[in-house]
C-alpha positions, 0 to 999 in steps of 0.5 A: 148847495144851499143859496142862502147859507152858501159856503163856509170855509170852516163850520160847525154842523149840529145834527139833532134826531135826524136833522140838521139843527144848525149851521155857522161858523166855526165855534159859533154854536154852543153843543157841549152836551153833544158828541164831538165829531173833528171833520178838520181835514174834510170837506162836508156835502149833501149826500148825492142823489142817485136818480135812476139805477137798476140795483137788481143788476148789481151781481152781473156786474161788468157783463154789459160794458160792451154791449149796445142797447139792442144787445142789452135789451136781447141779452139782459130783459129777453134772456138772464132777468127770467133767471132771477129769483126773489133772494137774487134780487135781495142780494143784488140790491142789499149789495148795490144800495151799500155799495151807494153808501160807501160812495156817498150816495144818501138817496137812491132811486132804486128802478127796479123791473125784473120783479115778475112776481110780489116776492121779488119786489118784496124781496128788494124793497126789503133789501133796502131797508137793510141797506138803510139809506134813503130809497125811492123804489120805482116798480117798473115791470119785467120786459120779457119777449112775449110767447106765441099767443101772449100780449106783449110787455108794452100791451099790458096795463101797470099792475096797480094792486100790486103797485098800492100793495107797495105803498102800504108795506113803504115807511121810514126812509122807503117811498114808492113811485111807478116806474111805468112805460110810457109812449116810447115803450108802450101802447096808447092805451097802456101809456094812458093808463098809467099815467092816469093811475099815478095821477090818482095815487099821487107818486112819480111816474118815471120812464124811459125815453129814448132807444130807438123809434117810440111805440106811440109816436104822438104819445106825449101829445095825447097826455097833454092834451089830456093835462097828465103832464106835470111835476110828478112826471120823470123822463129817463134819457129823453134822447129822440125828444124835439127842442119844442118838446123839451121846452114844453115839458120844462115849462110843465115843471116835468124832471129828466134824469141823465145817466151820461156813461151808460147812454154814450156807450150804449147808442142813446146818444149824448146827454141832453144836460144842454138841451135842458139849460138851454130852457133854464132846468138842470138835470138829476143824474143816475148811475143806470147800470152796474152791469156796465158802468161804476157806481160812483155818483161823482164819476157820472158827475164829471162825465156829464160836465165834460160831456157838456162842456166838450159839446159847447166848446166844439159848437163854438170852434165851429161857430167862430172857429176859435177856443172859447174864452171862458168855460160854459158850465162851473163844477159847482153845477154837477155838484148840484145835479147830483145833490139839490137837482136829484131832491127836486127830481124826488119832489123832496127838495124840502127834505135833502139835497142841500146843508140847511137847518131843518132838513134832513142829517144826510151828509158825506165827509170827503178827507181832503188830506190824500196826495190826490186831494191836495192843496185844496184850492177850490173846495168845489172843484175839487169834490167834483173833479178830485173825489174818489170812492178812497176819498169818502170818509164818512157817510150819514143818512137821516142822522145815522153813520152808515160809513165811519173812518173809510169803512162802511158800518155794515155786519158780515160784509165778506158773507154778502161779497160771497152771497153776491158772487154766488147769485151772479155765477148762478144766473150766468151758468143757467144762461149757459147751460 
């Protein structure tokens, strides 16, 4: 994914400390005091971006596959997150970030707001250091429905203390952003507020846009007008966002992530992936919801383009009436809205999302040996239209294995399976009961 190295057909790869020290051909660099790694057979990438999922819902797995959005919003946020206590919310997100790992995802953007108290988000931000990849945790806030007499979700201001509190305990690969409500979800002056409070304290600000009609309509104007709008501001969806809007936004240097399983299937509508090239930008992807979907980057990888694509070929039909000639979007660019686009996304595209000495050792060997895999033809193509989670051989986050010959290196798996399994019946059994 790097422009000015390109691709090598065959390479060597020097990791020093947790970067990368050099890149050439095959027996171009003299290392013979380093340890040998043989990737023959492999094919060598960035390790992906997972730019938006909520990991505290990984023990409920499969229970909203068939639920729409307004059911999600009833059944996750008004009934079962209230259920959650602090060591729900570790196992959960322990269990979700290595389950990223093993499907080669190296950075994690870990949205989490089902953290009503300090030890809950304690408790997860621990669970990502233990997991050990690199990890944005975005503090969102818990969306319950307000008792008689108490202020909605979407009246009360982003807990700053607690959100610098965050910022004093992140170091090593964790980092902190807000994940705030914004104009679709919020008042005008709950959405005035944070967005001045990210501004100040210098972190991304990512919401939700999108799900039906926006708490305050003119919202996006008003924080124009007052110049909150720029490259630290993150929009999730952007579904029921206007083509000027969009133009505007990109034009600002704003990111959008895409989550394209969970919006079709929930009622946001399709991606915007098009709307967005259209005004020359590319989207980051996330996974979204392990409650409803698979983790698996590169599957919502190859949804997003055979959404697009599908979307471009049925306007032409339409226009013309004919198949068009030529593909409007080449694999190579959901590798990078997986890769490169979710390390802008970040603002760390100085650090990951591409092979390039000088960043960051997060890297993914893919066996490109299986019966699905060959003949190889297209090394690209194949990473993004082939790959499968039994495809991801090795995995590398800051110069450290976290997944060697299939098997993630992780002690005592089987006991976190049964921690898991355990939390996810016990919030299931209080929702019942």
């Amino acid at each position: 994914m790097d422009d000015q190295l390109g691709d090598l057909p065959l390479a060597d790869v020097l990791i020093e400390g947790d970067q990368i020290a050099a890149i050439g051909p095959a027996g171009s660099i003299a290392a013979t005091d380093a340890e040998q790694v043989d990737g023959r057979g492999c094919i060598v990438i960035p390790g992906l971006v997972n730019a938006h999922m909520h990991t505290w819902q990984t023990a409920l797995r499969g229970i909203a596959s068939d639920w729409t959005l307004l059911e999600y919003f009833k059944n996750m946020h008004a009934r079962l997150a209230a259920i959650f206590q602090p060591e729900d919310l570790h196992i959960a997100t322990l269990m979700g970030a290595l389950n990223q790992l093993n499907c080669g995802a190296t950075t994690l953007v870990d949205w989490c707001h089902n953290n009503r108290t300090p030890e809950h988000n304690d408790a997860a931000l621990d669970a990502l250091s233990e997991a050990g990849l690199r990890a944005a945790f975005f503090q969102g806030v818990p969306r319950p429905e307000p008792k008689p007499g108490e202020k909605g979700f979407w009246e009360r201001p982003h807990p700053r203390g607690e959100l610098e509190r965050l910022l004093g305990r992140a170091k090593g690969l964790i980092s902190v952003g807000a994940g705030i409500l914004g104009p679709q979800y919020s008042t005008l002056e709950v959405t005035l507020h944070d967005f001045k409070m990210a501004k100040e304290l210098g972190i991304i600000a990512s919401m939700h846009q999108g799900g039906g009609e926006p708490r305050t309509p003119k919202g996006w104007e008003r924080l124009e007008q007052e110049d909150l709008l720029g490259p630290c501001v993150n929009i999730v969806h952007g579904q029921g966002l206007g083509e000027e809007q969009i133009r505007r936004f990109c034009s600002f240097g704003m990111s959008f992530t895409i989550t394209p399983e969970s919006e079709m299937i929930m009622g946001h509508g399709f991606p915007i992936t098009g709307r967005l090239r259209k005004f020359g930008r590319a989207p980051s992807i996330g996974v979204d919801l392990e409650s409803a979907v698979s983790g698996e980057m590169l599957m919502a990888a190859r949804v997003a383009l055979g959404t697009q694509r599908s979307l471009d070929n049925a306007s032409h039909r339409v226009m013309t009436g004919a198949i068009p000639s030529t593909t409007t979007i080449p694999a190579r660019e959901a590798l990078a809205w997986s890769t490169i686009d979710g390390a802008r996304m970040l603002c760390m595209e100085d650090k990951i999302g591409s092979l390039r000495p000088g960043k960051q050792a997060d890297l993914v060997m893919i066996s490109a040996g299986a019966i699905n895999m060959q003949p190889v033809h297209d090394p690209i193509s194949t990473v993004v239209m082939q790959t499968s989670l039994a495809n991801i051989d090795s995995v590398m986050v800051a110069g450290q294995w976290k997944k060697r010959a299939g098997q993630l290196l992780v002690d005592g798996l089987p006991g976190k399976i049964n921690r898991l399994q355990a939390s996810g019946q016990r919030i299931l059994n209080e929702l019942r009961a």
